[in-house]
C-alpha positions in Angstrom: -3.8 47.4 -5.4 -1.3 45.4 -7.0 -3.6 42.3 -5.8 -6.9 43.7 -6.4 -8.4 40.7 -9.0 -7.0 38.3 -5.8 -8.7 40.1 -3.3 -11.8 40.9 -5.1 -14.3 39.1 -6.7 -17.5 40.7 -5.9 -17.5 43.8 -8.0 -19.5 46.4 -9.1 -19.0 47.6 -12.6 -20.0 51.3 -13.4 -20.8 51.8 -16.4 -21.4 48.4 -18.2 -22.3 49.7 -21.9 -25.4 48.0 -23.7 -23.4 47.5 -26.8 -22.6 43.9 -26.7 -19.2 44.8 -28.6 -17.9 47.1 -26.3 -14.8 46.8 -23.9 -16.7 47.1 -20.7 -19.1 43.7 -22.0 -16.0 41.7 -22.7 -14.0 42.3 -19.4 -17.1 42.0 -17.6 -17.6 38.5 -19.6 -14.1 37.7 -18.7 -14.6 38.8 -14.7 -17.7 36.6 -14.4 -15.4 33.6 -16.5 -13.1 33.8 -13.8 -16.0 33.6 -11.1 -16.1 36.8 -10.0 -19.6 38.1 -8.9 -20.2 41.2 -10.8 -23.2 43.5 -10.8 -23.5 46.1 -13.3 -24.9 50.0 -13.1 -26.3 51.7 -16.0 -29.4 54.2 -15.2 -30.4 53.4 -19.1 -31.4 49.8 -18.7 -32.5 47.5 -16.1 -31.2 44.1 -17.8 -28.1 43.6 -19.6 -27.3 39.9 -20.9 -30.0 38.6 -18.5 -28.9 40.1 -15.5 -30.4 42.6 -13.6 -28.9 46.3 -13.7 -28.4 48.0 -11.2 -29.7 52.4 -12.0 -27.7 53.2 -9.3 -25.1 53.1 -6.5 -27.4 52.8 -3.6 -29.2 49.9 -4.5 -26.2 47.7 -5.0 -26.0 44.5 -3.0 -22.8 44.3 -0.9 -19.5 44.5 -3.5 -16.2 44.5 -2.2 -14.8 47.3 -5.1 -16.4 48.9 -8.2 -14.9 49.3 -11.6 -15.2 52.1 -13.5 -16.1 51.7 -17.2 -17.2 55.9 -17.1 -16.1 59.0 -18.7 -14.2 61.2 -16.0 -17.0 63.6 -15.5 -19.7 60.9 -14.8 -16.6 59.2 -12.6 -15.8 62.2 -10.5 -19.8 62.4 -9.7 -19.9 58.6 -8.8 -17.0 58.5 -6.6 -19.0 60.0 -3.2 -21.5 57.9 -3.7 -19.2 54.9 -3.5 -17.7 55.8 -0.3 -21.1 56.7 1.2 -21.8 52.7 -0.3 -18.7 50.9 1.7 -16.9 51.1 -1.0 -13.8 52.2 -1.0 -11.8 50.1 -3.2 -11.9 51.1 -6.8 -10.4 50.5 -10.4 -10.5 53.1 -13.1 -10.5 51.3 -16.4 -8.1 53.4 -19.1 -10.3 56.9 -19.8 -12.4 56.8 -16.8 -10.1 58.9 -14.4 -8.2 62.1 -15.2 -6.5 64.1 -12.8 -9.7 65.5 -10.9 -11.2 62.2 -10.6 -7.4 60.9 -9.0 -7.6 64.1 -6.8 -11.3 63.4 -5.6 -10.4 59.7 -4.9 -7.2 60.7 -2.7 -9.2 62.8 -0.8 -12.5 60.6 -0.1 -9.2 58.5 1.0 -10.2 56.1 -1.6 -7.8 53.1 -2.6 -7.7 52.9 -6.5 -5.6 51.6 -9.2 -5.9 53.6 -12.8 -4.8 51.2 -15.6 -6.4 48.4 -17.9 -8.5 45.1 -16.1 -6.8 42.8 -18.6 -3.3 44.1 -17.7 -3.6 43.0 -14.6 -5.9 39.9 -13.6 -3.7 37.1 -13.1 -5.8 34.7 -15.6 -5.9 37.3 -18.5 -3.7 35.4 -20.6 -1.2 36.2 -23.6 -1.0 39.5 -25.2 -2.4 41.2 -22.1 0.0 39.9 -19.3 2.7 41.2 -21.8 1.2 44.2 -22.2 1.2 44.3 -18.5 4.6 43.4 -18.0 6.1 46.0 -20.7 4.0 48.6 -19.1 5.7 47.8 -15.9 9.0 47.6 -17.0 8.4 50.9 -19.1 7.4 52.6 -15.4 4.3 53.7 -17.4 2.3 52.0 -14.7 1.8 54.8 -12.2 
């Protein structure tokens, strides 16, 4: 999964909080920057920064992976319903996966990375690709 922002650019993004501040706004803003094709799901809205939202799963268009902007709980109950999408290429954002949601993905035979978007998109620039590359040298980057 060390390729996945390569590989990928049609994503959907779990998740995607209303708050215009919020983490999951500016990677999403940084994804579709980088021409990525992203299509959010939040069952509380149907429109976030002019772009239709998506209540659930099963009425996304074709994505190649999702992202995972999620507490654990509401991951773990998401994670079926991606597999039963297509998708089977994921990204848990830091705090969306804990060890149940790692154990449900390994056995839906999921392929997932658990770690921060902007420590590892190739175009995320200084001090994330630093971050990215003491994390890696650290071995913290399971």
């Amino acid at each position: 999964m060390k390729d996945f922002f390569t590989r990928f650019n049609r994503f959907a993004v779990l998740g995607l909080s209303r708050n215009p501040k919020s983490f999951s706004r500016n990677a999403c803003a940084f994804l579709r920057s980088q021409g990525c094709e992203v299509h959010p799901v939040n069952p509380n809205t149907d429109n976030i920064d002019g772009q239709v939202c998506y209540s659930s799963i099963e009425y996304l268009p074709d994505v190649q992976a999702a992202i995972f902007f999620t507490t654990p709980r509401v991951t773990e109950e998401l994670l079926l319903l991606c597999k039963e999408k297509g998708i089977v290429n994921v990204w848990f954002q830091q705090g969306s996966a804990d060890k149940t949601v790692i154990s449900a993905a390994d056995k839906l035979g999921l392929n997932y990375k658990n770690s921060c978007v902007f420590m590892h998109h190739p175009k995320a620039g200084f001090p994330h690709n630093f971050h990215g590359f003491m994390v890696r040298i650290l071995g913290l980057d399971k």
